[in-house]
N, C-alpha and C positions, 0 to 999 in steps of 0.2 A: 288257570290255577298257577300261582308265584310257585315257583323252586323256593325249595326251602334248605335254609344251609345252619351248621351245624358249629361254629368255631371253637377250638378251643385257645382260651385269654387269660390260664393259670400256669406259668412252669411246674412242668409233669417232673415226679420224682422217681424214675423205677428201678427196681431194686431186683437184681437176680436175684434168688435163693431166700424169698423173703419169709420173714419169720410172723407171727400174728400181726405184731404192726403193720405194714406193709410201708408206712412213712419213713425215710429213707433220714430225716432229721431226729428222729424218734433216739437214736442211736444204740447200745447204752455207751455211755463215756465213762470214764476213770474219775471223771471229778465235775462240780458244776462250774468252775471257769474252763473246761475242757468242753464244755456243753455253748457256752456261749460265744468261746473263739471260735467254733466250727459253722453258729449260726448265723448268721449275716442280718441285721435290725431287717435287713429288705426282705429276709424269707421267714420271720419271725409273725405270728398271727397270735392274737389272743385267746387263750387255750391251745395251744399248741403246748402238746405235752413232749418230753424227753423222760431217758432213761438214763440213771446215776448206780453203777453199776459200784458196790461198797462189803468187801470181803467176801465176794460171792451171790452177794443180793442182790436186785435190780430196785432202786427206790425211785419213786416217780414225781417228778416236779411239772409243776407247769407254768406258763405266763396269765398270770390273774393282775388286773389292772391297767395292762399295755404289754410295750414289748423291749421297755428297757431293759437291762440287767438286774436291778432290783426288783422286777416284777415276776422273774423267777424263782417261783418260792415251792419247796417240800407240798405233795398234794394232801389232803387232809388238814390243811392248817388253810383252809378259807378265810379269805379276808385279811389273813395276818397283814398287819402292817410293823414297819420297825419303826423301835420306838426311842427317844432321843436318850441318847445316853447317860448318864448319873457322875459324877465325878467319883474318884476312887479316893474314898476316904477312909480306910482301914489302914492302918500306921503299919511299917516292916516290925516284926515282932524279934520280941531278945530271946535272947536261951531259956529264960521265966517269962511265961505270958502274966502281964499285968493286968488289971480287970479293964482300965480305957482299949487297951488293944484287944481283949476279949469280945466288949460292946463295938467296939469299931467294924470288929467281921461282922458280929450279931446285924449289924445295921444294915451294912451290904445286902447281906442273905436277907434282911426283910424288905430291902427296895425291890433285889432280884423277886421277891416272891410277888408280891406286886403288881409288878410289870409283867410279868409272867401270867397273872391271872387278867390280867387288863389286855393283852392280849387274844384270849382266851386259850391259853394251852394250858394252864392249871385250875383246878376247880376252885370257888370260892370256899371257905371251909361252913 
């Protein structure tokens, strides 16, 4: 009968005093570029979730798509991708809003709405 062996071929994370998580990357952090300067792209997996610790809160992110930077996004927003920016076309408004400057926000606020359902974070109406 072969011996049989057992290796282990993952850097182990452990954590005294561990809380539910027990993933020691998990954190919670102050902020999510506080979240990615402390994770290393090498110890980075996809789904690998953190904690965004935000007036008391813990909000949870994770890596959906890779394990770049951008692929850390808020959980519950599956699949969000960003999306190419709009030129900012609302004129700086005077002391009297004019009705072009009025249309010009109006315009915004309907790209943002938009983009925002294309998305999927707001409903279609």
């Amino acid at each position: 009968m072969e011996d049989s062996y057992i290796g282990v071929t993952k850097q182990l994370n452990i954590v005294k005093k561990a809380y539910s998580n027990i993933d020691s990357k998990y954190g919670p952090y102050d902020s999510i570029e506080d979240a990615l300067s402390a994770i290393p792209i090498s110890l980075r997996k996809e789904g690998l979730t953190v904690g965004i610790l935000v007036s008391g809160t813990i909000y949870e992110s994770w890596f959906n798509g890779g394990v770049q930077d951008e692929n850390l996004i808020p959980k519950g927003i599956i699949g969000a991708k960003k999306i190419e920016a709009s030129p900012d076309t609302a004129l700086t408004v005077s002391a009297a809003y004019s009705q072009v400057e009025v249309q010009a926000i109006l315009d915004e606020l309907h790209d943002l709405k938009n983009k925002m359902r294309l998305a999927g974070i707001l409903e279609t109406e």
